[in-house]
C-alpha positions in Angstrom: 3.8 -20.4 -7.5 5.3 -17.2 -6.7 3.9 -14.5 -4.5 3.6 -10.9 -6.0 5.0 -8.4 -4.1 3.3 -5.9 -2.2 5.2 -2.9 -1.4 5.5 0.3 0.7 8.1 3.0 -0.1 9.2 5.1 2.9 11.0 8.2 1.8 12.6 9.4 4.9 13.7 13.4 4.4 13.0 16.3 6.4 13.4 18.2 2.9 11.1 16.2 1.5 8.9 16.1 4.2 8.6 20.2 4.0 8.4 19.7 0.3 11.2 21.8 -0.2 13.0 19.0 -2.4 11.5 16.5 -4.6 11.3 12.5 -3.7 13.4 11.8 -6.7 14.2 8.3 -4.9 10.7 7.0 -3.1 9.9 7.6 -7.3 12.8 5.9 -8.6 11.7 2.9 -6.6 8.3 3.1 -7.3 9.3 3.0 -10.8 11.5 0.0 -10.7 9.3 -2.3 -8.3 6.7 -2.0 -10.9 8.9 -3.0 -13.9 9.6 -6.3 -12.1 5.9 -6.5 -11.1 5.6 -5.2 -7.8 1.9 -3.5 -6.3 3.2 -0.6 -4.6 0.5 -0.5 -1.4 1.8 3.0 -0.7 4.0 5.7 -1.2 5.2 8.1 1.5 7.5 10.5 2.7 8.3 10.9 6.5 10.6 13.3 8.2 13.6 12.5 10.4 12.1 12.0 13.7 12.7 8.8 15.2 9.7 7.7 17.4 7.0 8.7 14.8 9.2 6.5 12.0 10.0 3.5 14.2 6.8 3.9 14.7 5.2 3.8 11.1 7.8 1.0 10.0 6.4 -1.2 13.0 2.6 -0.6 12.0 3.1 -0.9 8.2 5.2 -4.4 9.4 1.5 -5.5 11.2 -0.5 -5.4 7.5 -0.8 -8.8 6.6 -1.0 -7.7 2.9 2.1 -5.7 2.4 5.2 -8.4 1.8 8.0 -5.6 1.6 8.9 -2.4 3.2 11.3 -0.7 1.5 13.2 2.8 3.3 15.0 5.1 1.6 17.2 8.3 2.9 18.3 8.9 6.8 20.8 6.6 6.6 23.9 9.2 6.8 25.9 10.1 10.0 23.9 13.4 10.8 21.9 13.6 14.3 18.9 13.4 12.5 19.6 10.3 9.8 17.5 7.7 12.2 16.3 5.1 9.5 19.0 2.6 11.0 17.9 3.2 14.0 14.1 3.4 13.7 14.5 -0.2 12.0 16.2 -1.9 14.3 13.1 -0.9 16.9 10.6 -2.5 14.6 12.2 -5.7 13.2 12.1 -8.9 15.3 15.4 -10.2 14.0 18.3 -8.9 12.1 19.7 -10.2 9.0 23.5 -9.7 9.7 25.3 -9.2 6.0 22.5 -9.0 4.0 23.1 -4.8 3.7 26.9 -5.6 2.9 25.7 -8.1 0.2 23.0 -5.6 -1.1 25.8 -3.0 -1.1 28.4 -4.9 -3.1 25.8 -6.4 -6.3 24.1 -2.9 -6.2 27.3 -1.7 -8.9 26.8 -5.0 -10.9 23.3 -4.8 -11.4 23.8 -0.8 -12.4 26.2 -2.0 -15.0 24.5 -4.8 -16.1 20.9 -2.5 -16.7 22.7 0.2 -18.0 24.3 -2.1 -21.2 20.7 -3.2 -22.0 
């Protein structure tokens, strides 16, 4: 018996945040958890400060019924791109490789939805 995903979408963006640029990719996930099934829980969109995201990511960890947390945006090289850094202070243990893994099928699977 499988168990149906129940997701929250963190779209982190200080654009975004001021609503001075759409969430073009918090919807883009939205719409493709919910192809494969998914409940998305919730939908937000953050802003680049560390301590309030670390914080969110660690309280939307604690609800029993939410089964994935998925971030996007903040993950560049600019002083305020802290999404790596706001995870690793709410995770209890790390998953070395499994980013590198996600990074190298993420092409095939573009190729692979594009053809159908």
């Amino acid at each position: 018996m499988s168990t149906q995903i129940r997701a929250i979408i963190i779209t982190v963006s200080d654009a975004c945040a001021a609503r001075e640029r759409e969430d073009a990719s918090g919807t883009a996930l939205v719409e493709l958890l919910t192809e494969v099934g998914a409940a998305i829980v919730a939908k937000v969109v953050v802003n680049d400060d560390l301590e309030p995201l670390a914080h969110k990511l660690r309280a939307y960890a604690d609800l029993k019924h939410v089964n994935l947390i998925v971030t996007t945006g903040g993950t560049g090289f600019g002083h305020r791109d802290n999404t790596p850094e706001a995870t690793l202070q709410a995770i209890e243990r790390e998953a070395p490789g499994l980013a590198e893994a996600m990074r190298i099928e993420t092409p095939k699977a573009s190729k692979s939805s594009s053809r159908s």
